[in-house]
HTML snippet that shows the backbone in 3Dmol.js (N, CA, C, O; Angstrom):
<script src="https://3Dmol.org/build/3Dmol-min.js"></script>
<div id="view" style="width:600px;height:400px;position:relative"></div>
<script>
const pdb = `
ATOM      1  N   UNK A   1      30.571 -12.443 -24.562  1.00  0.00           N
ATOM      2  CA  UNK A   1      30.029 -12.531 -25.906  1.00  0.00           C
ATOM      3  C   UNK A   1      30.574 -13.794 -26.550  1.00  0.00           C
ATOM      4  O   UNK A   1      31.771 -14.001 -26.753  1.00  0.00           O
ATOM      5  N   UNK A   2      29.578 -14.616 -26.849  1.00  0.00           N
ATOM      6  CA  UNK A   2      29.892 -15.889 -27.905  1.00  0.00           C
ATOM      7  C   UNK A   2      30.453 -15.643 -28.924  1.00  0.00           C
ATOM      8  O   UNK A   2      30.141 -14.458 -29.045  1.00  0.00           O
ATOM      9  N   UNK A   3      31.213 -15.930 -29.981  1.00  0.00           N
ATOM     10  CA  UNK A   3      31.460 -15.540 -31.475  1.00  0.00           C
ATOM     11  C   UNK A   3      30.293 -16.003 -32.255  1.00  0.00           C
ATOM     12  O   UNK A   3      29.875 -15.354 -33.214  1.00  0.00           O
ATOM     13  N   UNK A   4      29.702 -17.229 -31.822  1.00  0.00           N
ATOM     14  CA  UNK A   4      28.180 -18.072 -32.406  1.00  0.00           C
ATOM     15  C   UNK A   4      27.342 -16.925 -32.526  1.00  0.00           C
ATOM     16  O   UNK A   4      26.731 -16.917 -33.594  1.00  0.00           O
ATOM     17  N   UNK A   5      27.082 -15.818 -31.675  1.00  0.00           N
ATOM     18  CA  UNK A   5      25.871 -15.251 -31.874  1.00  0.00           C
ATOM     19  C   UNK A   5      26.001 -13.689 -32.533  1.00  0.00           C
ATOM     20  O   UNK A   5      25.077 -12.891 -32.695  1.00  0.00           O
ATOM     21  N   UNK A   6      27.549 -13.490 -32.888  1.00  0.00           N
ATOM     22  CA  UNK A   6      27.872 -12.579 -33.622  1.00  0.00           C
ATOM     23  C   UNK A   6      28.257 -12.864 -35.142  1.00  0.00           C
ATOM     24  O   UNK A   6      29.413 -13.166 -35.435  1.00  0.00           O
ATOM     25  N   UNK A   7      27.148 -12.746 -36.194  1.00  0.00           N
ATOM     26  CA  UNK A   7      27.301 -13.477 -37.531  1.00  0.00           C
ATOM     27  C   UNK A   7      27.397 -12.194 -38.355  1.00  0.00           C
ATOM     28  O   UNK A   7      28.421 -11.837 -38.938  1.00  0.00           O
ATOM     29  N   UNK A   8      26.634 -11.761 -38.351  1.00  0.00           N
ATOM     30  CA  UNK A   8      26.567 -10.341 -38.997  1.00  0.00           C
ATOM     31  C   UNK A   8      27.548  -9.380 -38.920  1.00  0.00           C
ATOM     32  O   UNK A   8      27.975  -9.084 -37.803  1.00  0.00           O
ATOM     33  N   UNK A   9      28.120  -8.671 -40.205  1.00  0.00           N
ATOM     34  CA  UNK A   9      29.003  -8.035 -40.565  1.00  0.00           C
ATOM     35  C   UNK A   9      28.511  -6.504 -39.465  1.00  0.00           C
ATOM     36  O   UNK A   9      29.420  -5.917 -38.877  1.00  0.00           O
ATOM     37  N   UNK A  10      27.398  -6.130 -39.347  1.00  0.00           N
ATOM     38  CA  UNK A  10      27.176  -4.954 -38.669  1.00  0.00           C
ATOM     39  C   UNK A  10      27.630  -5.142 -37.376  1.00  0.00           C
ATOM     40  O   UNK A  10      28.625  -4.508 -37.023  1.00  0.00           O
ATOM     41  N   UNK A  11      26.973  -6.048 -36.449  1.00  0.00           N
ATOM     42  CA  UNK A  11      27.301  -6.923 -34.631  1.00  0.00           C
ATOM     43  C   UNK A  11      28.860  -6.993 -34.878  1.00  0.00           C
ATOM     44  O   UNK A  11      29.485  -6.464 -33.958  1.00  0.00           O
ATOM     45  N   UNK A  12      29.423  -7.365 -35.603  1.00  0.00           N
ATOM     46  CA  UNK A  12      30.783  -7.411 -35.352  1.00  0.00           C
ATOM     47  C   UNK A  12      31.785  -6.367 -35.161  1.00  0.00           C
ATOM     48  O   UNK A  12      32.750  -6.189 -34.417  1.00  0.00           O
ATOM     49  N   UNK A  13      31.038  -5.574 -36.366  1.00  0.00           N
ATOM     50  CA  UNK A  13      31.976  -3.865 -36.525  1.00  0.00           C
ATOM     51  C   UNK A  13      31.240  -3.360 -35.021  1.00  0.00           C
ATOM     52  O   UNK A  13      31.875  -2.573 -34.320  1.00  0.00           O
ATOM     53  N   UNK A  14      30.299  -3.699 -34.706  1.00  0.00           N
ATOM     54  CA  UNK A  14      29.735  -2.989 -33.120  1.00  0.00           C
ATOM     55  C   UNK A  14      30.885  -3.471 -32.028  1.00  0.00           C
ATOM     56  O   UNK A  14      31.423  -2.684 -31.249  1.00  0.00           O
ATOM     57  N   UNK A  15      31.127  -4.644 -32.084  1.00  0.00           N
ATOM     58  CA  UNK A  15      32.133  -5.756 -30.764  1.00  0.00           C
ATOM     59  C   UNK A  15      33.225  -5.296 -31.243  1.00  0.00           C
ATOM     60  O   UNK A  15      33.986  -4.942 -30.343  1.00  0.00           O
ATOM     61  N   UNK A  16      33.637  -5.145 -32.294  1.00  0.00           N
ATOM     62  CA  UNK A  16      34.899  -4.527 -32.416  1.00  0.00           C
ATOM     63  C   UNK A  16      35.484  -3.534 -31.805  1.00  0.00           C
ATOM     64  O   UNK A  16      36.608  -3.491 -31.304  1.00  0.00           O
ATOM     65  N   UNK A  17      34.128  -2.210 -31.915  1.00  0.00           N
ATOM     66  CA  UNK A  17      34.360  -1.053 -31.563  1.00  0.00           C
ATOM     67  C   UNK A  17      34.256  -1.050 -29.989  1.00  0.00           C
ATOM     68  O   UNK A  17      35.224  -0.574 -29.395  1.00  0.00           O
ATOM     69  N   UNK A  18      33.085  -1.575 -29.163  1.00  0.00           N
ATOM     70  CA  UNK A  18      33.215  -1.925 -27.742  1.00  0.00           C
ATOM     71  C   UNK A  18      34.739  -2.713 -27.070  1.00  0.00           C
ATOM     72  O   UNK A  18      35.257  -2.244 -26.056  1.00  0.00           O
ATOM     73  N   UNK A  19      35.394  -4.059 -27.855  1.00  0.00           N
ATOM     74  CA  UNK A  19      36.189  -4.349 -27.498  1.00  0.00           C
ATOM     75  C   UNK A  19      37.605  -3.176 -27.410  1.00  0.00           C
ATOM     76  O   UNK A  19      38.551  -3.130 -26.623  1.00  0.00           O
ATOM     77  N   UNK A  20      37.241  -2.333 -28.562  1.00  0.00           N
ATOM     78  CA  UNK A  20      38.390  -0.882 -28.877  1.00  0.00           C
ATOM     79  C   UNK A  20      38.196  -0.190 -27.648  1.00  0.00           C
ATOM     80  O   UNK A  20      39.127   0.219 -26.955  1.00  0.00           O
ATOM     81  N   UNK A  21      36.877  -0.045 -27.352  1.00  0.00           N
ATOM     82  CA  UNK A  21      36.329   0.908 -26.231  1.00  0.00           C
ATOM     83  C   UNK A  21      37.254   0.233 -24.837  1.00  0.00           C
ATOM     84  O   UNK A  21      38.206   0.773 -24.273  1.00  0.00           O
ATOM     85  N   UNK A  22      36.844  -0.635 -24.631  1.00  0.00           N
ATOM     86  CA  UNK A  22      37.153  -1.839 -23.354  1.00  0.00           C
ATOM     87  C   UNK A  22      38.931  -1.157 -23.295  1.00  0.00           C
ATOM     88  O   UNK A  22      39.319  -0.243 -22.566  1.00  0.00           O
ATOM     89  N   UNK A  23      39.654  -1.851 -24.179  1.00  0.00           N
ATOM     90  CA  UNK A  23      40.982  -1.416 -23.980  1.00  0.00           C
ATOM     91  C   UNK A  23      41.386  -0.618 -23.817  1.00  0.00           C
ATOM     92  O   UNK A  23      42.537  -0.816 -23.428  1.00  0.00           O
ATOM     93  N   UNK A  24      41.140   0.394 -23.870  1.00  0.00           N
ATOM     94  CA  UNK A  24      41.084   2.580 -23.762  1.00  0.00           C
ATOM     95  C   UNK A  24      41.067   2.569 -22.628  1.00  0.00           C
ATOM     96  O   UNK A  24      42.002   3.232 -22.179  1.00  0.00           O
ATOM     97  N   UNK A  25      39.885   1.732 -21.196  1.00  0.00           N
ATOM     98  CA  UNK A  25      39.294   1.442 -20.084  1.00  0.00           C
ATOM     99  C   UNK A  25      40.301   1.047 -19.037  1.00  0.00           C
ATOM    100  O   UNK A  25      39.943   1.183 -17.867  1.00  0.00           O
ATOM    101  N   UNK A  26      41.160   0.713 -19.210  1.00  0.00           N
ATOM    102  CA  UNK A  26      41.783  -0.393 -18.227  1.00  0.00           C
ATOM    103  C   UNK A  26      41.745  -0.141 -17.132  1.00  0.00           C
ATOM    104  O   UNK A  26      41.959  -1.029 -16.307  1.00  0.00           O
ATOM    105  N   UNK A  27      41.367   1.592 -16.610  1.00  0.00           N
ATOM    106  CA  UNK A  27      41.383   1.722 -15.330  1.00  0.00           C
ATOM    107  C   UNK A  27      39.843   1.361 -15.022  1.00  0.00           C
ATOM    108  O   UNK A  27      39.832   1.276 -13.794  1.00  0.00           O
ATOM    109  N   UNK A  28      38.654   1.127 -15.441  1.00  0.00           N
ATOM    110  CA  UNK A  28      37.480   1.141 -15.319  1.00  0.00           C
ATOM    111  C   UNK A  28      36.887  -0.727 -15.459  1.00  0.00           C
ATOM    112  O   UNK A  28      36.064  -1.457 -14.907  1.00  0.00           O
ATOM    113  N   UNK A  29      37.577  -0.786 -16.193  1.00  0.00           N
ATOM    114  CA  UNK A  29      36.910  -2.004 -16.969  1.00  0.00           C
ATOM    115  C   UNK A  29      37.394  -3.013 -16.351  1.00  0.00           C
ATOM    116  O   UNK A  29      38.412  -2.668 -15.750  1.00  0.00           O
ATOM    117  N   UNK A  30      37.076  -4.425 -16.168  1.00  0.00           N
ATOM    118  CA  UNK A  30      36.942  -5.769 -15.693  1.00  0.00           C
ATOM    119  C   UNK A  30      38.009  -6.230 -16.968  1.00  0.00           C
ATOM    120  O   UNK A  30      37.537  -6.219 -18.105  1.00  0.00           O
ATOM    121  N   UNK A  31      39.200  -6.565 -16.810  1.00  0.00           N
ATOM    122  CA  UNK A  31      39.480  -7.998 -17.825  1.00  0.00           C
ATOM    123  C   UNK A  31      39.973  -9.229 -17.082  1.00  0.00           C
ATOM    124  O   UNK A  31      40.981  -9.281 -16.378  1.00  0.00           O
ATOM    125  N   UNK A  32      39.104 -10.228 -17.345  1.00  0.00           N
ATOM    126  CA  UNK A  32      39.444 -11.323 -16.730  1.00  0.00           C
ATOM    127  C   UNK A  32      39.199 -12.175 -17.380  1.00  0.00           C
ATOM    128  O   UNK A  32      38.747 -11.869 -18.483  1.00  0.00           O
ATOM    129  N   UNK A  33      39.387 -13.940 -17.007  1.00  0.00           N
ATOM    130  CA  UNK A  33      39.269 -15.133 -17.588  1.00  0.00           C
ATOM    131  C   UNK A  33      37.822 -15.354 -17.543  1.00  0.00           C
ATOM    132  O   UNK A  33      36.950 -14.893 -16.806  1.00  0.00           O
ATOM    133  N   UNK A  34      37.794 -16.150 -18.490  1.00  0.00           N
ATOM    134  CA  UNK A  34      35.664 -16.616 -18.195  1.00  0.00           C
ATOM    135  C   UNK A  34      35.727 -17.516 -16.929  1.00  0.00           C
ATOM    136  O   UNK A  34      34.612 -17.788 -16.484  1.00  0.00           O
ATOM    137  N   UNK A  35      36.962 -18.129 -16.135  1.00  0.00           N
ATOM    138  CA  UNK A  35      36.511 -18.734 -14.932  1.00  0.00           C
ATOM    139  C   UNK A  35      36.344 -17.980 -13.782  1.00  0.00           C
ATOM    140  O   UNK A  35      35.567 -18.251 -12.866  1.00  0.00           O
ATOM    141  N   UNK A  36      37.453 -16.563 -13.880  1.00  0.00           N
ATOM    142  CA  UNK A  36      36.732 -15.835 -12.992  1.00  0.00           C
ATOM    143  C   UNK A  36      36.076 -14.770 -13.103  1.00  0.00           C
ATOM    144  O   UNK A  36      36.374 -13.883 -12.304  1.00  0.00           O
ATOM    145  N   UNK A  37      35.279 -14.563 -13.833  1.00  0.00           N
ATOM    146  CA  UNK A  37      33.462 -14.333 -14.385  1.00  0.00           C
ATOM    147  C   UNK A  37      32.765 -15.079 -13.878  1.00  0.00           C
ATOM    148  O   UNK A  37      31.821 -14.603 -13.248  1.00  0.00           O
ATOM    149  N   UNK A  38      32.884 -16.179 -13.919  1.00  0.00           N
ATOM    150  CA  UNK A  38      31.689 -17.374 -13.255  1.00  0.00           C
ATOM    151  C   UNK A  38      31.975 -17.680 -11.942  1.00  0.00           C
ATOM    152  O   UNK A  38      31.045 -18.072 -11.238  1.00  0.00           O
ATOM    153  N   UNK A  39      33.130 -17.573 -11.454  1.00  0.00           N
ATOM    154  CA  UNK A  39      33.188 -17.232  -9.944  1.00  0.00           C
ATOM    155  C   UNK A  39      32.702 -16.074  -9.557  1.00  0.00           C
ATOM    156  O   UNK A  39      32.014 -16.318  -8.565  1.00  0.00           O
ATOM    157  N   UNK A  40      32.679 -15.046  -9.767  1.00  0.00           N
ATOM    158  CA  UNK A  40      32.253 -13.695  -9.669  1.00  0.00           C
ATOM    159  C   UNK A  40      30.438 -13.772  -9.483  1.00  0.00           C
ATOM    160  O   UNK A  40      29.887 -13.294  -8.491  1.00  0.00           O
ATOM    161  N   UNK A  41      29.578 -14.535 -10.748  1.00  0.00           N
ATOM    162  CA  UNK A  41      28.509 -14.299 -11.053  1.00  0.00           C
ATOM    163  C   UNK A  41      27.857 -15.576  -9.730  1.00  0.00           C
ATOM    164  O   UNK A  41      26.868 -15.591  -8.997  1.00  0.00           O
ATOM    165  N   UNK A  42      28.683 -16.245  -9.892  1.00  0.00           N
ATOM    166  CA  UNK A  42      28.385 -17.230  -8.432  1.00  0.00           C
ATOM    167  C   UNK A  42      28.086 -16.631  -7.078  1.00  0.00           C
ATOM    168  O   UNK A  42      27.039 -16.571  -6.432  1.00  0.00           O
ATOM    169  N   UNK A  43      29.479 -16.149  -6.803  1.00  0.00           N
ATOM    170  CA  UNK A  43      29.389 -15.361  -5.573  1.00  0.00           C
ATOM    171  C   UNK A  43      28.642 -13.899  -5.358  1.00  0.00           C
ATOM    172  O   UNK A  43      28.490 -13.273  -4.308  1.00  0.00           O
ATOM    173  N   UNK A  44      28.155 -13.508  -6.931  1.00  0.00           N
ATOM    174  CA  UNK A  44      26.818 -12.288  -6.458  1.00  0.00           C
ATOM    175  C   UNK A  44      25.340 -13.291  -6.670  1.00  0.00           C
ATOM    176  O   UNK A  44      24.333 -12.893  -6.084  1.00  0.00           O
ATOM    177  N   UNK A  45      25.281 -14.095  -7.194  1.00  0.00           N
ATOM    178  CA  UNK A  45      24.284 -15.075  -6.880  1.00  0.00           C
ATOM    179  C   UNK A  45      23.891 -15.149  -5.683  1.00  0.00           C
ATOM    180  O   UNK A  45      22.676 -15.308  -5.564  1.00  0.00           O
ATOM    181  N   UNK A  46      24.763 -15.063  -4.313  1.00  0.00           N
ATOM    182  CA  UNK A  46      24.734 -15.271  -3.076  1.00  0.00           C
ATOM    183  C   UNK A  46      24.511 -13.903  -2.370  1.00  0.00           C
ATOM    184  O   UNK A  46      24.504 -13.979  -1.141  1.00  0.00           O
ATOM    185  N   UNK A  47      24.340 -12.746  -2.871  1.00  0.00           N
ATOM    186  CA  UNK A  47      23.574 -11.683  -2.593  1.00  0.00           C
ATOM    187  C   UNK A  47      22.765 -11.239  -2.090  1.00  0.00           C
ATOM    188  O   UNK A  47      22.017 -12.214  -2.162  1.00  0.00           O
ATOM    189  N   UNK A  48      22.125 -10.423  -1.514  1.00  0.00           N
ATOM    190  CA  UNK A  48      21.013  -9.746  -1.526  1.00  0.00           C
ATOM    191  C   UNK A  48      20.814  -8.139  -1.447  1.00  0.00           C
ATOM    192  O   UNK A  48      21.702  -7.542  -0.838  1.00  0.00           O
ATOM    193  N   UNK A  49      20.322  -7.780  -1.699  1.00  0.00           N
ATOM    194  CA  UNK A  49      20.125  -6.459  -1.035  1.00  0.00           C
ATOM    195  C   UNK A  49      18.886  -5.607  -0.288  1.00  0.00           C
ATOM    196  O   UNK A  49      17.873  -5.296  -0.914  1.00  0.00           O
ATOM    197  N   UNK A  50      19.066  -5.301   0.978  1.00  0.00           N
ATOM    198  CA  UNK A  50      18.079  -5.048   2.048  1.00  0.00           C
ATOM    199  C   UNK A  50      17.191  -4.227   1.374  1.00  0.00           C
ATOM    200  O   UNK A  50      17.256  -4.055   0.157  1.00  0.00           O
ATOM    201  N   UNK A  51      15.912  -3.428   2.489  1.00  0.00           N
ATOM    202  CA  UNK A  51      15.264  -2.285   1.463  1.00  0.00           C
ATOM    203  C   UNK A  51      15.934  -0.947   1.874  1.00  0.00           C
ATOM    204  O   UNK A  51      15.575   0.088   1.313  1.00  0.00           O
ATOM    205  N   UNK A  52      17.239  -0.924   3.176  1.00  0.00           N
ATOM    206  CA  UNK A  52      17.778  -0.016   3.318  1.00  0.00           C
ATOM    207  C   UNK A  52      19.169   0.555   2.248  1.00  0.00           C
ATOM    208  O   UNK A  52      19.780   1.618   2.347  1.00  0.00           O
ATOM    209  N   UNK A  53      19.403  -0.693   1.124  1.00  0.00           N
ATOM    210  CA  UNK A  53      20.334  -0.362   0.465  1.00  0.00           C
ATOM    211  C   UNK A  53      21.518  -0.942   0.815  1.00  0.00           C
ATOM    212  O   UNK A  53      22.514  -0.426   0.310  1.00  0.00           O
ATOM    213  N   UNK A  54      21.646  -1.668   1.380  1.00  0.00           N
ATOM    214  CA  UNK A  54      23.143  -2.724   1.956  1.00  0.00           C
ATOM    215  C   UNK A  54      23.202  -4.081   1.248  1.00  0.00           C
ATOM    216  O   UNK A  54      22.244  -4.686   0.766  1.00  0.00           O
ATOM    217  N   UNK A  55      24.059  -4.332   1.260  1.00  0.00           N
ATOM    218  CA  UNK A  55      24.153  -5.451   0.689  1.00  0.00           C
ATOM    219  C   UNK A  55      24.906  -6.325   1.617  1.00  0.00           C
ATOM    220  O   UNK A  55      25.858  -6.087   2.359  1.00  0.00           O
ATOM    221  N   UNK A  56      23.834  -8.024   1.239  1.00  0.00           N
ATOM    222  CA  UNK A  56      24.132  -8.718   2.334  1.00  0.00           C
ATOM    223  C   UNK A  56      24.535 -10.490   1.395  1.00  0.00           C
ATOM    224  O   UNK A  56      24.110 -10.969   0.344  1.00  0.00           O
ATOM    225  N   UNK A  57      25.708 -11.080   2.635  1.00  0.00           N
ATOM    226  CA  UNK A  57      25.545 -12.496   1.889  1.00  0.00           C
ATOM    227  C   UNK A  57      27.363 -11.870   2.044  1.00  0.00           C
ATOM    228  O   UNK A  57      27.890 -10.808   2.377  1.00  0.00           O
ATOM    229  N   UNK A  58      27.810 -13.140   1.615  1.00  0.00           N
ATOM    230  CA  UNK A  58      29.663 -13.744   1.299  1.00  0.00           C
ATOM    231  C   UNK A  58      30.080 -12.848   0.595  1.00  0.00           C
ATOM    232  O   UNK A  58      29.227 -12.355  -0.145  1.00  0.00           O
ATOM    233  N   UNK A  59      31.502 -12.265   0.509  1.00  0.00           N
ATOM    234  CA  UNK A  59      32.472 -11.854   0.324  1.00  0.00           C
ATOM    235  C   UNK A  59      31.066 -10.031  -0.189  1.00  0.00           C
ATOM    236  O   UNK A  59      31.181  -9.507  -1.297  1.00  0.00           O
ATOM    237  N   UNK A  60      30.479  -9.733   0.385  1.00  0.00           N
ATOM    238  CA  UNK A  60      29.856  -8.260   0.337  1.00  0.00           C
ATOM    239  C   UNK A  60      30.722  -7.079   0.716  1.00  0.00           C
ATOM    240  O   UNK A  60      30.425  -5.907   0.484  1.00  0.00           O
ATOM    241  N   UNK A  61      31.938  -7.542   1.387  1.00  0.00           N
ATOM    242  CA  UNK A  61      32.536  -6.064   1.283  1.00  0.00           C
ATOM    243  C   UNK A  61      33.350  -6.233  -0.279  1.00  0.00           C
ATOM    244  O   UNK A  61      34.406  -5.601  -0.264  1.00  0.00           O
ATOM    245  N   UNK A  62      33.186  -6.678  -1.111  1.00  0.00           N
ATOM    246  CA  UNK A  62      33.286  -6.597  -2.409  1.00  0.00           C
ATOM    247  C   UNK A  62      32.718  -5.940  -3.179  1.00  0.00           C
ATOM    248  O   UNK A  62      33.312  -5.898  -4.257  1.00  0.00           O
ATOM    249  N   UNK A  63      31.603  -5.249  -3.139  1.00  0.00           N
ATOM    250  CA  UNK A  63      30.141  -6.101  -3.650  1.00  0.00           C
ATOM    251  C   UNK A  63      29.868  -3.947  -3.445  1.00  0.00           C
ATOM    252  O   UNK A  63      30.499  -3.380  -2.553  1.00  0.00           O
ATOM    253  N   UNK A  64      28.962  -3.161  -4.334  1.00  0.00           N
ATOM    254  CA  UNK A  64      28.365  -2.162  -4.147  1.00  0.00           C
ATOM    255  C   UNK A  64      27.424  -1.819  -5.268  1.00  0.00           C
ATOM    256  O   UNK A  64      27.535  -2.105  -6.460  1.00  0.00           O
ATOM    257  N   UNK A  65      26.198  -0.953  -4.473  1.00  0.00           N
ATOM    258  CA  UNK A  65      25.467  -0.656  -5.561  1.00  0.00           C
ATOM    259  C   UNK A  65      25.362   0.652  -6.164  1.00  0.00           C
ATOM    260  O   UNK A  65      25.535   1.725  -5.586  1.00  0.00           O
ATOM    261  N   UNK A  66      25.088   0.485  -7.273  1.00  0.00           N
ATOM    262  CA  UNK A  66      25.030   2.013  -8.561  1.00  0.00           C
ATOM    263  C   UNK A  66      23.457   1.440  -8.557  1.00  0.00           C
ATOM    264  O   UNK A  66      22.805   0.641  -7.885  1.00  0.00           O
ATOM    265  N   UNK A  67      23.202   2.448  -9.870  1.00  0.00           N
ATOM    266  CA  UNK A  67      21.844   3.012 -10.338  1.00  0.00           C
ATOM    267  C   UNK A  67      22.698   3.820 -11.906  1.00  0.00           C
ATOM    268  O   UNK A  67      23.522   4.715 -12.099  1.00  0.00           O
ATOM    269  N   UNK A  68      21.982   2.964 -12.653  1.00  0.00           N
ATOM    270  CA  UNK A  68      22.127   3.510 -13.671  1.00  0.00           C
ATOM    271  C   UNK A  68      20.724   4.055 -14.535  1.00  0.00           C
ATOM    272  O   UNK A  68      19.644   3.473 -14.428  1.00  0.00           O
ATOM    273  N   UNK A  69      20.912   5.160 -15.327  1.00  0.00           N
ATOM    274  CA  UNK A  69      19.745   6.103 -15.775  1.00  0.00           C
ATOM    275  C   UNK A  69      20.510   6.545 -17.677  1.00  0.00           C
ATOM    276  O   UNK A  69      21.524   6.296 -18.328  1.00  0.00           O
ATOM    277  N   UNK A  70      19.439   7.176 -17.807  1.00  0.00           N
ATOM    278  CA  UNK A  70      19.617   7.203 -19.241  1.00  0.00           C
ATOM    279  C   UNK A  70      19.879   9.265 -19.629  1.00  0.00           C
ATOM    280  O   UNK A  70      18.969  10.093 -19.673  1.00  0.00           O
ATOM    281  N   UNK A  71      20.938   9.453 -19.778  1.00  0.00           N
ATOM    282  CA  UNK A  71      21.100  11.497 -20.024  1.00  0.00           C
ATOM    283  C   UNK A  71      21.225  11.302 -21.139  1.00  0.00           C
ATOM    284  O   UNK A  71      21.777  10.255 -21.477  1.00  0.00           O
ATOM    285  N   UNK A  72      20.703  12.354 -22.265  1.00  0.00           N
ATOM    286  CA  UNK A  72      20.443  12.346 -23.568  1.00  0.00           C
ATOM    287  C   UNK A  72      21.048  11.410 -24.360  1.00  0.00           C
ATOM    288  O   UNK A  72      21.908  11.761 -25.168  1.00  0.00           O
ATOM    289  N   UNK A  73      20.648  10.025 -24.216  1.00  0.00           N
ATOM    290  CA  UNK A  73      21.155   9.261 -25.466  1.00  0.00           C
ATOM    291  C   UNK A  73      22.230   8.035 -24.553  1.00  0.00           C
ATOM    292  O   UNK A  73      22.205   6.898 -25.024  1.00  0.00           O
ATOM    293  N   UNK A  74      22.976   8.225 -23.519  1.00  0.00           N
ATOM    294  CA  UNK A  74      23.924   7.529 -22.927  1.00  0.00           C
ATOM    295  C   UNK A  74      23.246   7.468 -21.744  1.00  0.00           C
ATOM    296  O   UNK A  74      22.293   8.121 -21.318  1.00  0.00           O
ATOM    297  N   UNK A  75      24.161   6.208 -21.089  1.00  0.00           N
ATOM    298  CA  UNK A  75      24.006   5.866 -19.997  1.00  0.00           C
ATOM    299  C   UNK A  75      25.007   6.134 -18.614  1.00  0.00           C
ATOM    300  O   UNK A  75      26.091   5.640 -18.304  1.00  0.00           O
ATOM    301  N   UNK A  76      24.491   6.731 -18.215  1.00  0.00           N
ATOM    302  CA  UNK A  76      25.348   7.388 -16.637  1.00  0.00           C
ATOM    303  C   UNK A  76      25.061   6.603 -15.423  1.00  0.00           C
ATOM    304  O   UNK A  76      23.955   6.424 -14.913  1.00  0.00           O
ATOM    305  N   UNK A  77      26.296   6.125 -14.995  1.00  0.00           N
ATOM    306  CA  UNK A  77      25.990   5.283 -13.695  1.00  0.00           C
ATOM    307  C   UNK A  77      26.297   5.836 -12.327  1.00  0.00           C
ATOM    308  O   UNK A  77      27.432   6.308 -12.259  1.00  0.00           O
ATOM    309  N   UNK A  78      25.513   5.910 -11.105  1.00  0.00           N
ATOM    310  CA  UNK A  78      24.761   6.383 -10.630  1.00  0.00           C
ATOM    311  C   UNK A  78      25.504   5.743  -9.408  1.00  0.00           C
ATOM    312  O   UNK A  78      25.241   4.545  -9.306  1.00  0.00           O
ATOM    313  N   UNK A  79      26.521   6.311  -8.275  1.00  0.00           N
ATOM    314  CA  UNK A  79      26.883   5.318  -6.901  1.00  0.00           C
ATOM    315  C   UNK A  79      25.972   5.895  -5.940  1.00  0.00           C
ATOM    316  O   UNK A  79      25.922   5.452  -4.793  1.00  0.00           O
TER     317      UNK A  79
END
`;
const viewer = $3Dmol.createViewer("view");
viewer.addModel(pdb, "pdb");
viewer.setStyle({}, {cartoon: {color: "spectrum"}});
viewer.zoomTo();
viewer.render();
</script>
């Protein structure tokens, strides 16, 4: 998230509360530097996935897929 595209007093009290959320997470959640984010988004760039459901391409034993769906109102992710 940019700070540029969060102007509004409402978007902010929202990032606030997600960033609150995020830290609660630590066993779940990603915290990392934005360089390795963009290494990350690089190396799933180099991806694919078959029509059997595997995933193929560099560093893939990394790499797995979910399915996420929508249960009353939230989102449940799906291995």
């Amino acid at each position: 998230m940019h700070p540029d595209y969060v102007v509004e007093q409402r978007y902010l009290d929202r990032y606030e509360a997600f960033l609150e959320y995020l830290s609660e997470r630590r066993d779940t959640a990603w915290h990392t530097l934005p360089r390795d984010a963009a290494r990350w988004w690089r190396q799933r760039e180099e991806l694919s996935v078959s029509d059997d459901g595997e995933i193929r391409g560099a560093s893939d034993e990394r790499a797995t897929v979910a399915f996420v769906r929508e249960h009353e109102g939230h989102l449940v992710l799906e291995p």
